[in-house]
Structure formats: structure tokens, C-alpha cells
Phi, psi and omega in degrees: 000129173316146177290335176289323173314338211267354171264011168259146176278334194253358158261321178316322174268000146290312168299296143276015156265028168278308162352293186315300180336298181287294179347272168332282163306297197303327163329293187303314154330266191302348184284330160308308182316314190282312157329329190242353186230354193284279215265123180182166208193121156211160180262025156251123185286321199268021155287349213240327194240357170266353187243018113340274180313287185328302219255334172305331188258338143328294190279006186263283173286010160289300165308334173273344186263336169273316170234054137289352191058029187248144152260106204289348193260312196282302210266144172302337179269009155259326189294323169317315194277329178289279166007275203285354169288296310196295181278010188280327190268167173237099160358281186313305208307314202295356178263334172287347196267324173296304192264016148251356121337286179313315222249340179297282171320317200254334182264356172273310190292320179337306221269318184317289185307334204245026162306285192321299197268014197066038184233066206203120157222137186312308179297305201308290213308298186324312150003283164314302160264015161277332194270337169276335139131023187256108182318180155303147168324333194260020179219038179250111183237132166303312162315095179223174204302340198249034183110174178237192222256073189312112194273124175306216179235059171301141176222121142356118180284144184264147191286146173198111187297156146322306231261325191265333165270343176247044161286311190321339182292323181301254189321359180249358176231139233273124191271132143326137158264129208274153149310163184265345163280347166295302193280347168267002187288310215281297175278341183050148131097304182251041166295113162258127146253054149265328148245184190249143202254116182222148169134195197255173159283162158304315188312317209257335172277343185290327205260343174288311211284336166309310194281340189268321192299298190335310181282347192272065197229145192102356182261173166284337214264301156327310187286304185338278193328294173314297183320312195275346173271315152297328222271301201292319181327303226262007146296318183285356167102342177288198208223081181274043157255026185275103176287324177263016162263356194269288179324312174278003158266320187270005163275328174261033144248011165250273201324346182275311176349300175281013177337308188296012163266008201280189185298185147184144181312148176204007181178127172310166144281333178262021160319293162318303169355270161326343153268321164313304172320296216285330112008295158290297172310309149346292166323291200276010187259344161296335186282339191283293158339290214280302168332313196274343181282329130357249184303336178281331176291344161268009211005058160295150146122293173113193135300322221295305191314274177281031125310306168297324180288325187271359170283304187300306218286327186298331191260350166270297143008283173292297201221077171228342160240066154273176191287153169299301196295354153268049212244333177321288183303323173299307171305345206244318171301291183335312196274287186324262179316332131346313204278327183316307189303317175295336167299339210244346183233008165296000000 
């Protein structure tokens, strides 16, 4: 401003209320500035360190410019130093970085919940965002060398066991009762033949999961499965691009999967027996019966006789009237105590 101006009065007050004026904005300016970029949390950390970085390099030139003794609000080489603070963010990144935070957040409670009920594995969910091209959560930055990045509207993969996606290959088909030489060939050592043997075999769990794998292809749960059947080939020393060696690994992890389908006791064999006893008990305590009406009616016998008799009427007595679901047993004391009394008046 010319030195004769500053005695006019009425550019000195244009003047300075242009002064203000800028102020008065560049004020407004940076109070936004700070408003829209001071605050912000997302649970991707390096996202977290890139808006780190964004508030490092503000405040680095705020500082240099007081002290530089520049003001940044007033003086023209601060309006400048605001100016590249202000044009320093990048909009775009910094908005994209805000709703993947937000969509960041709902995939942490997701993740929580299927923690909370066990239904979550790590190993799957990485899985899961590599096949989508997506790094891990703790290595996911909006910021990337080729642009930047979107955390979709993801929800956390739910965990599913083998054992639990291939019952149905199980359970619709009928478990077999084994020969008793089979089921002792099959157990050996801990072979009862008191009982009767039903289920399947390894062989026979091995040849469902044969018949079945072929077709189970194209799901996540299936790719999942497969990714992990290769990895144990090529641990186990094998060729995992050998596809049917992958295929006989992931046919031998269902099937160990489906264990509780191996054979198993399910019923006694002696049930017949056991009609047979009864049978027989039945027999001697009439024959018992009959023997002891006998001598008495000849009067034989003596004490001995009516020792035998209060041995028998006692054992009839006690258990002659038991539940039905004890009638077994009930025969069999009877049948016991039958034989004494016949032994005693014999």
C-alpha cells in the first residue's frame, strides 16, 4: 500500500477489513480443517499409522512456521504454509479410509460373536481373504501402491468341521450288521460275542468319501478343504500338484472325520440265552415242585423236606413279584433257589 493511502481513511478501512476478511476465513478454514481430519479410529492398524503420518506432517508445519515466527493465519507466507497443510489430505483416500473403518468395526463385532460360540478359525478366515485378493485383517491398508483399497461389507466366514459338512454322506445310509467272524477279524481282542456288531467299516467309510469327494467341488468349504489336503501332501513328503494324491488325502480326513460310524455294539446276543434260562428255571422250579408234593404227601423227607420247603416259598416270596423289566433276573433267583430245595430233599 502506497504511503499517502495510509492517511486516507477510508482505504485504510478497506484495508484493513480485507486483512480481516482473510484472517477471518484462513481462521475458518483451518477450524474445519481440524474438525474433519483431528478425529478419527479405525481398527486397521496401518491405517491408523497412515493418519499418523497425515497428522505428523501438519503438525510439523505448524511448528515450523511459529518458529519461524510466522503466523500462519495473518502473514502471507503462513497462508501459504496453511494453503499445503489444508491440500496435504487427500480427500478421496481420507473418506475411503472412514467407511473402512465403519465396515472395519461390524466385522470385529461379527468376528467377536463367532469367537464367543466357537465358530471361527483363523487359518480358514485368512483363507478366505486371500482367495478374494484380500490380505489379512492386520495387513489391510486403505492406502496402496496401485490405488486404494476397499474392505468390502465382509462378514467374517463361519467355521465348518469335516465331520459336520459330510454327515449327510453318513447318515442317509443304512450301518450293516458284521458276521461275528468279521466283526472278530475287525476288533480283535476287544470282540464280544455277547454282542451284536452294526456299522460301517474304515473301508466302507473310506469308499463313501470316494464316491462323494468328486462331486464336492466349487464351494468355499470344498476349496477350503482341498487347500488343506494339499499343504499335509507336501508335508507328508508328497507332490501336492499330484491331484489324486490330494484327493486320497482329503478322502482319508473325512473319513477319519466320520469315526463314530465304525462298527459298534448295539444290542446283546444273548437276549435268546436268556429265554432259554428262563426256560429252564421255569422247568426246575416245577420239577422242584412237584418232587417236594411228593414226599410230602408220603411224608418223606423230614426237616430236610421242610427246610427245602421254606427255602423255595422264601425265594418265591422275595421275588416273585418283580417289575416286569426285572422278570429275567426274577427267574433266575427262583431258578437258583428251585435247585436248592431240590438238592435238600433229594
Amino acid at each position: 500500500m502506497p504511503v499517502r493511502d495510509l492517511y486516507d481513511s477510508a482505504i485504510m478501512q478497506m484495508a484493513i477489513g480485507a486483512a480481516k476478511d482473510m484472517y477471518d476465513t484462513r481462521r475458518k478454514d483451518f477450524k474445519e480443517f481440524k474438525e474433519k481430519y483431528a478425529d478419527f479410529y479405525s481398527p486397521f492398524q496401518k491405517d491408523m499409522q497412515r493418519y499418523g503420518e497425515m497428522m505428523d506432517y501438519v503438525k510439523s508445519k505448524v511448528d515450523d512456521a511459529y518458529a519461524k515466527g510466522i503466523d500462519i493465519l495473518r502473514s502471507p507466507e503462513g497462508r501459504g504454509i496453511l494453503d499445503r497443510i489444508t491440500n496435504s489430505i487427500d480427500p478421496a483416500e481420507y473418506n475411503m479410509m472412514r467407511h473402512n473403518a465403519k465396515v472395519g468395526e461390524a466385522y470385529q463385532i461379527a468376528l467377536a460373536k463367532l469367537r464367543s460360540e466357537g465358530k471361527f478359525s483363523q487359518n480358514m478366515e485368512d483363507y478366505r481373504l486371500r482367495s478374494l485378493g484380500i490380505p489379512s485383517f492386520d495387513e489391510f491398508s486403505t492406502y496402496g501402491k496401485n490405488g486404494l483399497n476397499a474392505w468390502g461389507e465382509y462378514s467374517p466366514v463361519q467355521y465348518k468341521g469335516l465331520q459336520e459338512l459330510t454327515e449327510d454322506w453318513y447318515d442317509k445310509r443304512t450301518p450293516y450288521q458284521l458276521s461275528a467272524d468279521k466283526a472278530k477279524k475287525v476288533l480283535g481282542k476287544s470282540y464280544d460275542p455277547r454282542y451284536k456288531y452294526t456299522g460301517f467299516l474304515d473301508e466302507d467309510l473310506m469308499k463313501i468319501a470316494g464316491d462323494k469327494t468328486p462331486g464336492w467341488q466349487g464351494s468355499f468349504y470344498s476349496d477350503y478343504y482341498r487347500d488343506l489336503a494339499r499343504k499335509q501332501v507336501a508335508a507328508e513328503g508328497g507332490n501336492p500338484n499330484d491331484k489324486n494324491a490330494v484327493e486320497a488325502r482329503l478322502q482319508r480326513n473325512i473319513a477319519d472325520s466320520q469315526q463314530k460310524w465304525l462298527v459298534n455294539p448295539t444290542g446283546t446276543i444273548s437276549d435268546y440265552v436268556q429265554l432259554r434260562q428262563l426256560a429252564a428255571a421255569e422247568q426246575s422250579n416245577a420239577l422242584a415242585r412237584e418232587k417236594f408234593e411228593y414226599e410230602k404227601n408220603n411224608d418223606k423227607g423230614g426237616g430236610k423236606t421242610s427246610y427245602g420247603l421254606a427255602l423255595f416259598a422264601r425265594g418265591l416270596h422275595n421275588h416273585g413279584a418283580g417289575e416286569k423289566a426285572d422278570q429275567i433276573k426274577v427267574q433266575k433267583d427262583a431258578y437258583n433257589f428251585g435247585r436248592a430245595a431240590a438238592k435238600l430233599v433229594a
